[in-house]
C-alpha positions as CSV (number, residue, x, y, z in Angstrom):
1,X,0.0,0.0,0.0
2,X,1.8,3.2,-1.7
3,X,5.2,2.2,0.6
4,X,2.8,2.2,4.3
5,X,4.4,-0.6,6.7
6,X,1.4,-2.5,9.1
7,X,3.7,0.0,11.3
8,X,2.9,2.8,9.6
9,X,-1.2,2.3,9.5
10,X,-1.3,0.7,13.0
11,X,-0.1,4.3,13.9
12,X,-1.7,6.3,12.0
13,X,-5.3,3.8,13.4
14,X,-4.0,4.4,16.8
15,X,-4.2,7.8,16.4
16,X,-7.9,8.5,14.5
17,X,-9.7,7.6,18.2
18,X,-7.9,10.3,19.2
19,X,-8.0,12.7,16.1
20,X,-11.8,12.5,16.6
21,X,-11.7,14.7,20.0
22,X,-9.2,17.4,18.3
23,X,-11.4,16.9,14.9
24,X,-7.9,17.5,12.6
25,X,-5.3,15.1,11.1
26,X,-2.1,14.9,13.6
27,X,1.0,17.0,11.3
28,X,2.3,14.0,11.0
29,X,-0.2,12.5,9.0
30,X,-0.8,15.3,6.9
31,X,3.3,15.2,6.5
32,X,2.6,11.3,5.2
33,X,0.1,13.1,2.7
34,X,2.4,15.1,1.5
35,X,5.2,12.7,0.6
36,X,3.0,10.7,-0.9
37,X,1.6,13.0,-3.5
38,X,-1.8,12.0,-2.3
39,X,-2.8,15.6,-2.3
40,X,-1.5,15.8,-6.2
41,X,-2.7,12.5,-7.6
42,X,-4.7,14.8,-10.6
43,X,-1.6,16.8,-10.7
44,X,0.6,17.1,-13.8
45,X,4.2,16.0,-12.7
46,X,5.9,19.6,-14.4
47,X,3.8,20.8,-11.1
48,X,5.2,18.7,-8.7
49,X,1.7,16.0,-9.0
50,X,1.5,12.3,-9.9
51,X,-1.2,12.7,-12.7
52,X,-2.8,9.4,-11.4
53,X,-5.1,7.4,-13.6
54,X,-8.0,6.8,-13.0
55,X,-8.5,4.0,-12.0
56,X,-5.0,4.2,-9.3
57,X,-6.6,6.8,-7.9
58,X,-9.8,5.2,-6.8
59,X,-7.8,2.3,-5.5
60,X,-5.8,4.7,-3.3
61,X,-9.3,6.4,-1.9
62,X,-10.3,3.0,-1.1
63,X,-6.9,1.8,0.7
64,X,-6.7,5.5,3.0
65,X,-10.2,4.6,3.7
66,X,-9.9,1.7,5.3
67,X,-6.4,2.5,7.1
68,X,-9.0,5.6,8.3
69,X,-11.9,6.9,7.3
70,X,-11.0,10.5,7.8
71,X,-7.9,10.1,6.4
72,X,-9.7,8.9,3.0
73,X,-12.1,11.6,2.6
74,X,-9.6,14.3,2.8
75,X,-7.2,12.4,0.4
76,X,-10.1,12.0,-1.8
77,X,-11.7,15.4,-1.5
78,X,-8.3,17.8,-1.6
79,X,-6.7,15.5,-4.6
80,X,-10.0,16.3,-6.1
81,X,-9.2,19.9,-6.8
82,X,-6.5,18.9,-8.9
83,X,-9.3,18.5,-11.6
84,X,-9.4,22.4,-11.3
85,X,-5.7,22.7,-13.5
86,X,-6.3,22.8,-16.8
87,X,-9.1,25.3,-16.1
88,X,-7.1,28.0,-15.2
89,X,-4.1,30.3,-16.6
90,X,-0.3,29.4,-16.5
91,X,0.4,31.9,-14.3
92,X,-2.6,30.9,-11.9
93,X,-1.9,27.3,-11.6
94,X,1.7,27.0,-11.2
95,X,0.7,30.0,-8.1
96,X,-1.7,27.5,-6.8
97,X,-1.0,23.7,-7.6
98,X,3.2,23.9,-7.9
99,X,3.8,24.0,-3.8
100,X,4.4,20.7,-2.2
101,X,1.6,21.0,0.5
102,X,-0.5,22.5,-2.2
103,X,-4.6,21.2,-1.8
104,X,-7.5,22.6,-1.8
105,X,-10.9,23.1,-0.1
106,X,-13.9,24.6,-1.1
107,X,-17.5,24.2,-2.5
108,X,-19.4,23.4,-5.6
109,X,-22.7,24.7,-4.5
110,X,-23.4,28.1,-5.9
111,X,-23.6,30.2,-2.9
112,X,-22.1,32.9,-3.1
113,X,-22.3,36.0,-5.4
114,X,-19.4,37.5,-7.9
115,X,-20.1,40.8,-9.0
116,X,-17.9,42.2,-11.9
117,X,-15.6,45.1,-11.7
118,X,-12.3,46.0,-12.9
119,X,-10.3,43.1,-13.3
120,X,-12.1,40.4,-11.9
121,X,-14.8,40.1,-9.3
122,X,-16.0,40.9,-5.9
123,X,-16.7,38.0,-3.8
124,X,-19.8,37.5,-1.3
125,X,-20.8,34.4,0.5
126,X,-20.9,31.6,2.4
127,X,-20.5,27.9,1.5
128,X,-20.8,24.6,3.9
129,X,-18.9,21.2,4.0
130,X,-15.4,22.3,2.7
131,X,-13.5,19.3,4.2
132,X,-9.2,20.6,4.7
133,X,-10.6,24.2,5.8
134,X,-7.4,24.3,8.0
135,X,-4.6,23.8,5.8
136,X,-5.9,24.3,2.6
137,X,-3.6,26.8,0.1
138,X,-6.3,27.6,-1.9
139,X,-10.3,27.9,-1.5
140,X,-12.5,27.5,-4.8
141,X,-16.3,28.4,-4.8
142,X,-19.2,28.5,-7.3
143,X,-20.4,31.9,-7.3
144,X,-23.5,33.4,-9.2
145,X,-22.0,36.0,-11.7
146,X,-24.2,39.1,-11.3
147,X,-25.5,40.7,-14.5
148,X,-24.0,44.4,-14.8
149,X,-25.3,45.7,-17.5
150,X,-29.0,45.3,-19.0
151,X,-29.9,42.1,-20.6
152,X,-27.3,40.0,-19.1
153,X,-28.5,36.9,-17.3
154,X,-26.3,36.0,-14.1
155,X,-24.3,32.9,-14.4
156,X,-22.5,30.7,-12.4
157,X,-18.4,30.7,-12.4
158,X,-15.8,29.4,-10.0
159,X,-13.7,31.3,-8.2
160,X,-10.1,30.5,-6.5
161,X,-9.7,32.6,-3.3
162,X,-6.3,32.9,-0.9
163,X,-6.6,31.7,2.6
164,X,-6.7,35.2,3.9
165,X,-9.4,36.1,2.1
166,X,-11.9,33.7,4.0
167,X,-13.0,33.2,7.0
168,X,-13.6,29.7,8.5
169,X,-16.7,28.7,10.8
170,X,-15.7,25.8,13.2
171,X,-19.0,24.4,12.8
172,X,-18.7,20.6,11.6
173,X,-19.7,18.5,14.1
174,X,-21.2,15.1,12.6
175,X,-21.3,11.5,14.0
176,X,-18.7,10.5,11.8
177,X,-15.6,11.7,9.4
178,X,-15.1,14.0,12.3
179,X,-11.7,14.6,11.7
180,X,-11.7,16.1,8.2
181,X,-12.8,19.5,9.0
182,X,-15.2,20.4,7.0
183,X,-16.5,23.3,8.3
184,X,-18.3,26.6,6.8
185,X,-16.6,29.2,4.6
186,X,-16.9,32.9,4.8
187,X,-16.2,35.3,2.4
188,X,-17.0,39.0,2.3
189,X,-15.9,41.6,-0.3
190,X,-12.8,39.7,-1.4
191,X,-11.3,40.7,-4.8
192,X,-10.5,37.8,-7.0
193,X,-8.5,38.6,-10.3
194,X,-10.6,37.0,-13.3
195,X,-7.6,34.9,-13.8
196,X,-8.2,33.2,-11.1
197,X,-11.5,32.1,-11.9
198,X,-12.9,29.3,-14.1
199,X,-15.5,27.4,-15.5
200,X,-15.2,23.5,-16.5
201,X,-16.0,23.6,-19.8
202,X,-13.5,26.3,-21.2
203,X,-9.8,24.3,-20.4
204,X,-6.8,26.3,-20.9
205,X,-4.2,23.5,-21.1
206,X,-3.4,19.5,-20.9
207,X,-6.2,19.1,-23.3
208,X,-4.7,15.7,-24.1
209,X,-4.8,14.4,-20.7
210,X,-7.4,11.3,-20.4
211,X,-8.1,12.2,-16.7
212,X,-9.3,16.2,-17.0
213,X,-11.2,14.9,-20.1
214,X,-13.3,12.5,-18.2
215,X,-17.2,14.2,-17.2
216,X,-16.8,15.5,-13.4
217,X,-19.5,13.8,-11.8
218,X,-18.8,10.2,-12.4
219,X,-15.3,11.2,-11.7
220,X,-16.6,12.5,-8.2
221,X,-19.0,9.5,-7.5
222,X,-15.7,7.2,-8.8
223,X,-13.9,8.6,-5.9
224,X,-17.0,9.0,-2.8
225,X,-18.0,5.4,-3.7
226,X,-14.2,3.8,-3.3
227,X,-14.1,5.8,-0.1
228,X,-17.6,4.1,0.9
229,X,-15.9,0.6,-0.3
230,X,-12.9,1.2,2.3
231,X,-14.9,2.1,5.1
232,X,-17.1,-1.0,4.8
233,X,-14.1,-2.9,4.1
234,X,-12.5,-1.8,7.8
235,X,-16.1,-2.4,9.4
236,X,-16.2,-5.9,8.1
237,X,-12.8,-6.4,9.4
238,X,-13.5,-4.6,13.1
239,X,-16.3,-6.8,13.1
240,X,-14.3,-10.0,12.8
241,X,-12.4,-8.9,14.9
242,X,-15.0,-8.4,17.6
243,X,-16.9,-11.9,16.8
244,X,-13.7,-13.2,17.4
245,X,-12.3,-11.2,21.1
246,X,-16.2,-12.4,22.5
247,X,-16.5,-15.6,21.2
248,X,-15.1,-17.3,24.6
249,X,-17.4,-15.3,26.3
250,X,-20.4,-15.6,24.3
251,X,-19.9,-19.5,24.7
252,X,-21.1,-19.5,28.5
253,X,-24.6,-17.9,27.7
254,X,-25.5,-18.7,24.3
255,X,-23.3,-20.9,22.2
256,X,-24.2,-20.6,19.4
257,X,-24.3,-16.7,19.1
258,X,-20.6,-16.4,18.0
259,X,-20.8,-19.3,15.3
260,X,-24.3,-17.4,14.0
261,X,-22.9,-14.0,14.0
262,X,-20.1,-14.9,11.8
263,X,-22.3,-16.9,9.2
264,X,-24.4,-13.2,9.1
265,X,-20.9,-11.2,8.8
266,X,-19.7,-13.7,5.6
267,X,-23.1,-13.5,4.0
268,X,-23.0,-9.9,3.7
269,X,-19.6,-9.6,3.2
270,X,-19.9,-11.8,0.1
271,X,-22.9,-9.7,-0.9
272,X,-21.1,-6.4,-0.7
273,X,-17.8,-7.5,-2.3
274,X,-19.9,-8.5,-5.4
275,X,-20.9,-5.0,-5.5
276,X,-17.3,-3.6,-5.2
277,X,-16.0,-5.8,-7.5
278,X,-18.2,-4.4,-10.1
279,X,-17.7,-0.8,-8.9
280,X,-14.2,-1.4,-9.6
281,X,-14.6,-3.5,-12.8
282,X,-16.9,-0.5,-14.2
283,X,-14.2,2.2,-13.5
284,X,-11.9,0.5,-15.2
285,X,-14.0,-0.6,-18.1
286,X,-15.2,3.1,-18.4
287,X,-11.5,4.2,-18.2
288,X,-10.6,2.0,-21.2
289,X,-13.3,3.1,-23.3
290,X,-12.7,6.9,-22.5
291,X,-8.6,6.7,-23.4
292,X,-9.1,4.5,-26.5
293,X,-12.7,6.6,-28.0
294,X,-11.3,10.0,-26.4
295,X,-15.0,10.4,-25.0
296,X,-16.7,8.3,-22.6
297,X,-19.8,7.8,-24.0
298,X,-23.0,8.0,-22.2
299,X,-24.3,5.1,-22.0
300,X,-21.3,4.0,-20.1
301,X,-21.4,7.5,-18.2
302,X,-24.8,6.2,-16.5
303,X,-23.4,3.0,-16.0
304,X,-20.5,4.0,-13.6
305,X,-23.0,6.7,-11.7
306,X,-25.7,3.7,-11.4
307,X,-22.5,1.6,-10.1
308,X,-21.4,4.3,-7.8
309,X,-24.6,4.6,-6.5
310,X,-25.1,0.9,-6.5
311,X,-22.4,0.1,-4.4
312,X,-22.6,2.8,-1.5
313,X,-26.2,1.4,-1.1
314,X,-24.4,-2.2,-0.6
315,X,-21.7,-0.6,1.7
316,X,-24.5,0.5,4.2
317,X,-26.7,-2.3,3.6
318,X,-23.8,-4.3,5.0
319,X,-22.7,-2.8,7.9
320,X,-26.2,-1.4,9.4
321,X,-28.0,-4.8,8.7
322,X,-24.9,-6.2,10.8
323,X,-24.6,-3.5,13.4
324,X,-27.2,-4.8,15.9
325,X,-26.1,-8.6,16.0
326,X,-22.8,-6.8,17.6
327,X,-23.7,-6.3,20.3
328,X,-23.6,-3.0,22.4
329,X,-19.8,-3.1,22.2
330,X,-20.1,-2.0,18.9
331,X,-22.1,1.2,19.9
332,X,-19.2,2.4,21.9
333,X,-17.8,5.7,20.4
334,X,-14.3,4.8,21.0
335,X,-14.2,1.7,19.5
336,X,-12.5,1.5,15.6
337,X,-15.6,-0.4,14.6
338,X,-18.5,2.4,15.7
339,X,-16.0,4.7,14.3
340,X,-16.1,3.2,10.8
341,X,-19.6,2.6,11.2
342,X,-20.3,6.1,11.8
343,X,-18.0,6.9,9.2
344,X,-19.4,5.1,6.8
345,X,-22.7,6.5,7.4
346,X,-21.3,10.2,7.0
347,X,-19.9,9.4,3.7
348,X,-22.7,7.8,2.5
349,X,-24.7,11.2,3.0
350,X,-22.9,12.9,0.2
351,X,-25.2,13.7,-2.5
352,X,-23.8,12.6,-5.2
353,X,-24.3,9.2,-3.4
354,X,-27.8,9.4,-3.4
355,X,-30.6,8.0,-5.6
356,X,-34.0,9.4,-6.0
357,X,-35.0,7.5,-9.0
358,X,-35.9,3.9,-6.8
């Protein structure tokens, strides 16, 4: 796993208990981040990035994931904004993407508004959930682009804003992922310089690259769903694990609870591994097709956001059809296995996540 001794997670585990209470990564962690490029996966390598497939990259959400589930949101959510790039000028991203600590944090709701002047834009707004709010380097926003002049009909834009131009509410306080800080952003009156705003349909550069070609939102269900597919995976594991440490126990007042819990945890992990198997099988298939046609077609588009979808179902089918045959050791919040659980719940919620159709 990306050069990580069972040393190497084992600490990093030992510490997410405790990372919970302070709600942030330990330096050291984000240190571990930072050598690893994991920040910089959609990064060209002239800028100091990996430029990850991909299909590598969705296998590296799932394996931080299950090592923690903190630690694989904010490896999936700040190597997200590496997508950003090719949208922007020279100048602009080499400022913004070149550092080695280099990640961002931000928002893709449109809440905010960007009124044109001079230059660029003034900045108004606030926007929830940007996971990394404490040591992101660069915050990027969807604004609504006021009309200035008669006629014009207001339209929306992204905007890349300097830490010191925002101001962050410590307000993230869910059940689970509670150590990615993803808390509000505040921005009032900031000046951003139109070259440091964007839309995704206009790139600038690397229009060659497979990866900034590929449509954004199965490229962002891609990388929630392998999140959801290491969390489960670490439940399943904790809950072994558990079976296991209680079995001797269990024997005294109900023999056969230990041999019956276990046959419940194997169905549904064979249930849910199906599903990830396919979630896997369909990135990569969609992959292939998308480098060898230059397009991904959309047929195949629907496919992987069906599979996404698909497959978070499974992963909380799985754990919360298992959670009460654990036992109330399992609802203990400073256990690894509520943690995933919880976890896994939180990353579930993301919209993208979500079906409506069924």
């Amino acid at each position: 796993m990306e050069r990580l001794t069972e040393q190497m997670i084992q600490a990093i585990r030992d510490e997410a208990l405790r990372t919970e209470k302070t709600k942030r990564l330990q330096p050291q962690v984000l240190e571990l981040i930072y050598e690893q490029k994991w920040f910089k996966l959609f990064v060209p390598e002239e800028l100091g990035g990996r430029m990850a497939s991909l299909p590598e990259a969705v296998r590296i959400f799932e394996r931080t994931s299950w090592i923690d589930g903190s630690l694989g949101w904010v490896v999936t959510i700040g190597s997200g904004g590496g997508f950003f790039v090719p949208f922007l000028p020279k100048e602009a991203r080499e400022s913004l993407f070149a550092a080695k600590e280099a990640v961002v944090a931000g928002s893709g709701h449109p809440s905010g508004t960007a009124y044109p002047v001079e230059g660029g834009y003034i900045v108004n707004g606030t926007w929830k959930y940007c996971s990394g709010s404490s040591y992101a380097t660069v915050f990027t926003a969807n604004c609504v682009i006021e009309a200035d002049e008669p006629g014009q009909e207001p339209h929306i834009r992204a905007v890349a804003l300097r830490p010191d131009q925002v101001t962050i509410v410590h307000d993230w306080n869910a059940v689970g992922l509670k150590a990615t800080e993803s808390n509000t952003m505040v921005v009032k009156d900031a000046f951003v310089p139109h070259d440091r705003t964007f839309t995704l349909v206009e790139p600038l550069a690397y229009t060659d690259e497979p990866l900034y070609r590929y449509p954004f939102i199965p490229f962002a269900q891609s990388s929630f769903a392998a999140v959801g597919v290491g969390i489960c995976r670490r439940f399943l594991e904790e809950a072994i694990q558990l079976v296991e440490r209680s079995s001797a126990g269990w024997q005294a007042t109900n023999p056969q609870r230990a041999s019956v819990v276990m046959d419940r945890i194997r169905e549904a992990e064979g249930l849910f591994e199906k599903s990830a198997q396919a979630f896997f099988t369909q990135v990569d298939h969609s992959w292939d097709v998308h480098v060898k046609e230059g397009a991904l077609p959309e047929g195949v588009e629907q496919e992987v956001s069906r599979q996404c979808k698909e497959t978070a179902r499974a992963a909380l089918t799985c754990a919360n059809g298992l959670l009460p045959y654990l036992g109330l050791q399992a609802m203990l919040e400073e256990t690894p296995l509520n943690q995933a659980w919880r976890d896994l719940n939180t990353a579930c919620q993301h919209s993208l996540l979500l079906s409506f159709e069924d």
